[in-house]
N, C-alpha and C positions, 0 to 999 in steps of 0.2 A: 156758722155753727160754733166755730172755737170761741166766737165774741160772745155768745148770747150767755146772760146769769144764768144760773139753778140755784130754785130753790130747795132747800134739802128738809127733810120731812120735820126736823126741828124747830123749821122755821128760819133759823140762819140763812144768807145766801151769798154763793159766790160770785162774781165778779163776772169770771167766766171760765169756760170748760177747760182749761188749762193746770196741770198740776206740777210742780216741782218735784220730785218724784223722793222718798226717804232714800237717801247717801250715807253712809256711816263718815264721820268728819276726823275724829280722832282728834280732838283741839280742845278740848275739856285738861285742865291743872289733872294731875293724878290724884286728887282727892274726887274728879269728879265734879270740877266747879267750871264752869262755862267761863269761857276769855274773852279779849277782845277783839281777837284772832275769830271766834265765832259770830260776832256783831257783827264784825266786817264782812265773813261771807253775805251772814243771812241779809243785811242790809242792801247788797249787790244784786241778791236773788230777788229780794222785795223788789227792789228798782226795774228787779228784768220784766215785771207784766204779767206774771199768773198770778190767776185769782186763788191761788193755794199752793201752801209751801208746808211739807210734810219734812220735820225734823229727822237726823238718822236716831240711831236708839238711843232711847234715854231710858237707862239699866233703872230696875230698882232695888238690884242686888250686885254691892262693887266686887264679892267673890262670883260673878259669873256675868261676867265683860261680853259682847260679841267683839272689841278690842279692849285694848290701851289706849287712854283717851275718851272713851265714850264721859257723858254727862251722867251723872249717877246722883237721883232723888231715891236712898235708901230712909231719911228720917228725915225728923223734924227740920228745916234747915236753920242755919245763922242767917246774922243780918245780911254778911258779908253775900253766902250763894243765892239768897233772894233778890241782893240786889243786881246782881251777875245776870240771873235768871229775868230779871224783869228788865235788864238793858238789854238781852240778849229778844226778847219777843217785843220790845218798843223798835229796835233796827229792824226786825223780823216783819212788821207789821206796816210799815212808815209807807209805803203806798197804797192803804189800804185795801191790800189784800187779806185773805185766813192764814194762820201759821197754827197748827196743829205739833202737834208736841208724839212724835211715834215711841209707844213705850213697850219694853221688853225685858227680857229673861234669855239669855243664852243658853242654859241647861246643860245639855253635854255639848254642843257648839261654843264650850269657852277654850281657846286655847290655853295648852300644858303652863305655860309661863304665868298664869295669870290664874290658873287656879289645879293642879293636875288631877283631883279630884272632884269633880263636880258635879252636882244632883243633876239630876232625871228621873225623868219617868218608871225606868228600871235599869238596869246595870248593866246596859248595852252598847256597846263602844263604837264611836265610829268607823266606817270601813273605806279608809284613807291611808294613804300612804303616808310614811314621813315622819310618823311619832309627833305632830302638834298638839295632838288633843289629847289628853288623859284618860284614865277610868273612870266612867261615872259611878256613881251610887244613888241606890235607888233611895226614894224618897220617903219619907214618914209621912204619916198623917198631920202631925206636927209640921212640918215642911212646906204639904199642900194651905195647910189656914193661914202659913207667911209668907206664901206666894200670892193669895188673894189679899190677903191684908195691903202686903207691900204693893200692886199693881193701884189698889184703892186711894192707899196713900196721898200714892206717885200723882195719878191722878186729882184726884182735889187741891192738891199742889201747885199744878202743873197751870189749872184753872186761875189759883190766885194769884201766881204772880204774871200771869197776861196772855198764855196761848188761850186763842179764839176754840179750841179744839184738842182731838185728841186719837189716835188711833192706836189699838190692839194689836199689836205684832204675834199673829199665829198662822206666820208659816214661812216659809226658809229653813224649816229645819230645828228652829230657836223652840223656847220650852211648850209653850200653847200645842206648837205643830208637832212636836214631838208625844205629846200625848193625845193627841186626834189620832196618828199612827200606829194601826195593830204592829209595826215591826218594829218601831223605839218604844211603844207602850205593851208591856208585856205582862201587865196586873189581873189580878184575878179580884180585888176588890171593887169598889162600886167607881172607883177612877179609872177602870178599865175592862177590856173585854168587851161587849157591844157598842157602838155608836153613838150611842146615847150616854153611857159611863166615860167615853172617850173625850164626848165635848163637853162633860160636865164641868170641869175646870175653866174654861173658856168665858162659859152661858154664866157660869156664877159670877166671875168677873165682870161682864156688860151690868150682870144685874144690879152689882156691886155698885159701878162707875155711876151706871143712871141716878141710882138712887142717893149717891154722892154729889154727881153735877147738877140733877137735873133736868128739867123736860126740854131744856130751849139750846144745850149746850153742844155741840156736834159732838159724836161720838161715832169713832171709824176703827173697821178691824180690814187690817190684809191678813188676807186666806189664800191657802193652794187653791187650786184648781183642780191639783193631785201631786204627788210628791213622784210619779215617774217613776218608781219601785214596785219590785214584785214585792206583793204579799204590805205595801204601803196603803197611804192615807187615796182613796180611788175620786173619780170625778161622782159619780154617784155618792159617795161620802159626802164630800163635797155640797154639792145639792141642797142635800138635808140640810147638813148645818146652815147654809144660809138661809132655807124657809126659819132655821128657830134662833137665827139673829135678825133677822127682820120681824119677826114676833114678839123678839127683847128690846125692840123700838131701833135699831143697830141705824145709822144716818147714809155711810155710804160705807161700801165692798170693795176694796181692790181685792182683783183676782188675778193673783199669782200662781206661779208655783215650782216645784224644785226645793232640792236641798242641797248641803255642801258637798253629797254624795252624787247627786245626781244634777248638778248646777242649769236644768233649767233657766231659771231667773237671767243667765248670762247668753242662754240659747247658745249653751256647752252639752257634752254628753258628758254621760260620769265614766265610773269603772265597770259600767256592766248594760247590758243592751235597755233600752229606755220602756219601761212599763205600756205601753198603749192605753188609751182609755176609749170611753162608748161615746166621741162627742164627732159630729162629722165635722169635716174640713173643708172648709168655703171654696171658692175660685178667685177671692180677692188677693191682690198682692201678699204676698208672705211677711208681712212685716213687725205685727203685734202678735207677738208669742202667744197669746193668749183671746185672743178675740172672739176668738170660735165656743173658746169657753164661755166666756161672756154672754155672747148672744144666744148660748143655748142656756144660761141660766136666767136672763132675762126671761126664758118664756115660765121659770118657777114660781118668781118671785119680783117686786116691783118698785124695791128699795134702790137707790142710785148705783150704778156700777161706775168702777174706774180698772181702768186697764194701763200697765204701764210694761215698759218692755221691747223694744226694736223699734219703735215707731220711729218714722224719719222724714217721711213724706206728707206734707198738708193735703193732699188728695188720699189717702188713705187715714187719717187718724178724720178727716170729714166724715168718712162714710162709716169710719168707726161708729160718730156719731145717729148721723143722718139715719143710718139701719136700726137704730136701736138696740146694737151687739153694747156701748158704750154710753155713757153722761160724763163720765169724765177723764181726760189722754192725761197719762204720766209721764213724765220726759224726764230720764234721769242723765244719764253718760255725758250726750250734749250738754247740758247746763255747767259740767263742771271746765268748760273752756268756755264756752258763749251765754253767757248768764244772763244777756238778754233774749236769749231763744225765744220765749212764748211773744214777745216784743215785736220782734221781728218776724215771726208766721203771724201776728196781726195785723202785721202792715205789709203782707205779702210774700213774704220767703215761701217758697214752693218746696225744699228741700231742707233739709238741717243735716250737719256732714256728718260722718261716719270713721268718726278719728280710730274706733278702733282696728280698722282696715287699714290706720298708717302706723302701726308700730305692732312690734311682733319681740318678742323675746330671744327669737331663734332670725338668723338670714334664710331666704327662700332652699337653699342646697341646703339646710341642715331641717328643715321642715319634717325631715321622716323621722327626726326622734319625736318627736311627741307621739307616735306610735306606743313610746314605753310610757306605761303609766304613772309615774311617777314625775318625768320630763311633763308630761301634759297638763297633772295636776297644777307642775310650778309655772308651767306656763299661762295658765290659767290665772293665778294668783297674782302674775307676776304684770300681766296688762290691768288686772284691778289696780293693782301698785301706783301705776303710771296716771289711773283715775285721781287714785286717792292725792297721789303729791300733788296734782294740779289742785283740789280742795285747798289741799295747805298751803299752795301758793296762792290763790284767790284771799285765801283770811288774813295771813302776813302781810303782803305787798299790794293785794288788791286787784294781779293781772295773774291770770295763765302762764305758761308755758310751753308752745308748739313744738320747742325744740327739744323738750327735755327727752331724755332717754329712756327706755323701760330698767335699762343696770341700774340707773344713776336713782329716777324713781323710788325700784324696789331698796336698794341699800340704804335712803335717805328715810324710808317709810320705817323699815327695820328698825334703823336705829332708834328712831325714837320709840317706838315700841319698847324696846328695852330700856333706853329711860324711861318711860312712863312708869313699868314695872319696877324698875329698883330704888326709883324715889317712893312708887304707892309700899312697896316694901318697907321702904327707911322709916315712915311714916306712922307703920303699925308696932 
């Protein structure tokens, strides 16, 4: 089942059921220009054997970062980021695999550093501890037409200089997701308040992108499942909008979901008891976060789903498939130490390890702080951390690091985060 192609409704077809799952990389110059630090990953990942490789975000607004570092297609580009961008998807592609291009909008998910005010939906602040994120302000009409513009851009761009593909970041929290949401979207105009005003943003953009790329060109959005909040984005939301992206011709679905509030996506709790939704819960291993959702949206709609999220076991991400809860497994965590994972569950691995059960922020005797929420959040952040520096050690040097520490990790990560910021500063 993981070897067999799909074809995806475009016509495009992948290799096989295998996906590289989107990572944020943070290895983009602070202008925004792709390195050779990101060649060198994507080149590794290409070599590891999935038939698709899902970029982390490529911003189309450098005032609203999901980090420092990300790749940022806000205009025209020079010769210089074109040619950045088109070595960066010739490494990306070199086993003939898809390499999709994930594009986004942080909205109020931009961290204080990098922007302390920043649009959204409406002027609703995240409910985090710690002071990173700022106040947002809500957005104009003006606003919303250069948020579609910018995502169209991005896209037709994105096409030229060589990703095979493309997907729509609306959801984690980031700006799409934050307006599908009655509790971050708080409008009484036609971007808000019913269901239909909430995805209107979204639907405009697919319609946008289509009509940009074209009928033959993959076009993919991740979507919640449900954002896990009272009074948030529901599974029945949910639903809908995917009968009216599959209607917008949409190519394949990952089905997500969570926010920075409620970290789902990490199969973390947040700061407040986790929203239930209407979907029942199988008796299959516990291992894709999401599958349950999957297979009960399968029975809506008949466009390709991808599921990404805990999977770990080639006997379970099978029957992901074989049940028809799934078409396509997303393997994220893993890849950033074994970057030939999908490689090797083709040629038999049974299991792919579960690094993040060997590093912890805290020693076992000091485990009850994370009790306080604030302790929890960083600890949370702070095993992303330990992801993230393995990325940057894969793009620099080309190998991992088992040994590295989550201190050593998060402080290394930090830092450069603040360089990125005070060079993109120097810069303006």
């Amino acid at each position: 089942m993981l070897a067999d192609p799909l074809t995806l409704p475009c016509g495009a077809q992948l290799k096989n059921r295998i996906c590289k799952a989107a990572m944020t990389e943070g290895l983009a110059t602070a202008q925004g220009v792709p390195t050779p630090a990101l060649h060198r990953l994507y080149g590794a990942w290409s070599d590891g054997g999935a038939g698709l490789l899902l970029s982390g975000n490529v911003q189309i607004d450098a005032d609203h970062l999901e980090r420092p570092g990300n790749v940022v297609i806000d205009r025209e580009p020079d010769e210089a980021m074109r040619a950045a961008c088109t070595q960066w998807t010739q490494a990306g592609t070199r086993n003939g695999n898809h390499f999709w291009a994930q594009i986004s909008h942080a909205g109020r998910q931009t961290q204080k550093m990098v922007n302390p005010h920043p649009k959204a939906p409406s002027a609703v602040k995240l409910g985090l501890p710690g002071g990173q994120f700022g106040e947002p302000v809500a957005m104009t009409e003006d606003d919303i037409a250069a948020v579609i513009d910018g995502f169209d851009r991005c896209i037709g761009l994105c096409k030229e200089v060589g990703f095979t593909g493309v997907q729509i970041h609306a959801a984690h929290g980031y700006l799409l997701s934050q307006f599908l949401s009655p509790r971050s979207n708080q409008r009484t105009d036609q971007w808000g308040g019913s269901l239909e005003n909430r995805a209107r943003l979204l639907l405009s953009i697919v319609a946008r992108a289509r009509k940009t790329v074209g009928p033959n060109f993959p076009i993919s959005v991740k979507l919640n499942s449900a954002d896990f909040q009272r009074g948030g984005f529901e599974f029945t939301d949910s639903l809908q909008v995917a009968q009216w992206l599959e209607a917008a011709s949409v190519d394949l679905l990952e089905i997500s979901g969570g926010t920075y509030e409620q970290p789902k996506l990490l199969n973390l709790e947040g700061l407040e008891p986790v929203a239930e939704q209407a979907v029942a819960e199988s008796t299959r291993a516990r291992e894709a976060y999401f599958v349950d959702f999957a297979q009960a949206m399968h029975q809506q709609v008949t466009m390709p789903l991808m599921v990404t999220g805990g999977l770990r076991q080639k006997a379970a991400m099978t029957e992901a498939l074989s049940s028809g809860s799934a078409d396509v497994i997303g393997i994220g965590r893993p890849m950033c130490v074994m970057t030939d994972a999908p490689t090797q569950l083709l040629n038999g691995l049974e299991e792919l390890p579960r690094y993040e059960n060997q590093i912890s922020l805290l020693p076992t005797w000091l485990k009850w702080l994370e009790r306080i929420d604030l302790v929890r959040t960083t600890a949370a952040f702070a095993t992303q951390y330990w992801f993230y520096e393995q990325i940057t050690l894969i793009g620099r040097t080309g190998s991992p690091s088992q040994t590295l520490s989550v201190f050593s990790a998060t402080k290394q990560q930090m830092r450069e985060a603040s360089m990125l910021v005070s060079a993109a500063k120097a810069l303006r």
